[in-house]
N, C-alpha and C positions, 0 to 999 in steps of 0.2 A: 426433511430439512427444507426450510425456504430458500427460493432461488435470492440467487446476488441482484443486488440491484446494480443496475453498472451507468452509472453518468456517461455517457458520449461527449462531454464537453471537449474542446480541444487543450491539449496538456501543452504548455508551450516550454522551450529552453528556459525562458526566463522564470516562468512554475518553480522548474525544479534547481535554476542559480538559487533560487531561495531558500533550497534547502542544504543545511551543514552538509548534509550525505555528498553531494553533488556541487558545492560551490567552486573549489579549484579542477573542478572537469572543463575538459574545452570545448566552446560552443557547438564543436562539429559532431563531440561525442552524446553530449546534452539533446540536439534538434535529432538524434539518433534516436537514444532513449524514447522522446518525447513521442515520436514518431508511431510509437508501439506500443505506449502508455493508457492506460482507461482508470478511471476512480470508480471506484466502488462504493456505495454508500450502503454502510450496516448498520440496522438498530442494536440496543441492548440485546443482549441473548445470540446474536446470529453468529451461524460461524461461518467465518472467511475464509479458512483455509484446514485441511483435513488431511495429513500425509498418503502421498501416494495417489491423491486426486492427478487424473486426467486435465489437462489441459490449464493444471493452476500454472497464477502467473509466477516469477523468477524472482522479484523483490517486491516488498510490499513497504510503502512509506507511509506513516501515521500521520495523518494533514491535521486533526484535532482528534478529542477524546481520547479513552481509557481502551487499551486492551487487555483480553486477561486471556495468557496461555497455560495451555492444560498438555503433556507430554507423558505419557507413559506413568501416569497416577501424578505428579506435578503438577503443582499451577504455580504462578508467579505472573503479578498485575505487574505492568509495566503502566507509570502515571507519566498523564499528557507533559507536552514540553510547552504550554502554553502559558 
């Protein structure tokens, strides 16, 4: 498996007011989040997240593209919100 690639860029409150998931959070719990937040940048084919992995993160927020989850013989693409 190829490693994650992980942007370091800095996430800020205002990032993640943008997103539905998080718009009526209040800014004290958002600069919280954000505080502990990294972006991951995946090609086609990578995988993000593997149940039971060590050290994944807690919620994952799709910023663009397609995902496609595979669970227990399951898959179901979830299409971007873009």
């Amino acid at each position: 498996m190829k490693e994650k690639k992980i942007d370091y860029s800095i996430v800020t409150a205002e990032n993640l007011k943008d997103s539905a998931f998080f718009e009526n959070l209040p800014r004290s719990y958002l600069e919280k989040i954000a505080s502990s937040a990294i972006i991951i940048k995946a090609e086609n084919g990578d995988v993000i997240y593997t149940a039971g992995e060590k050290n994944s993160a807690g919620v994952f927020l799709l910023l663009s593209g397609l995902v496609k989850l595979y669970r227990k013989g399951q898959d179901t693409r979830l299409d971007s919100t873009e």
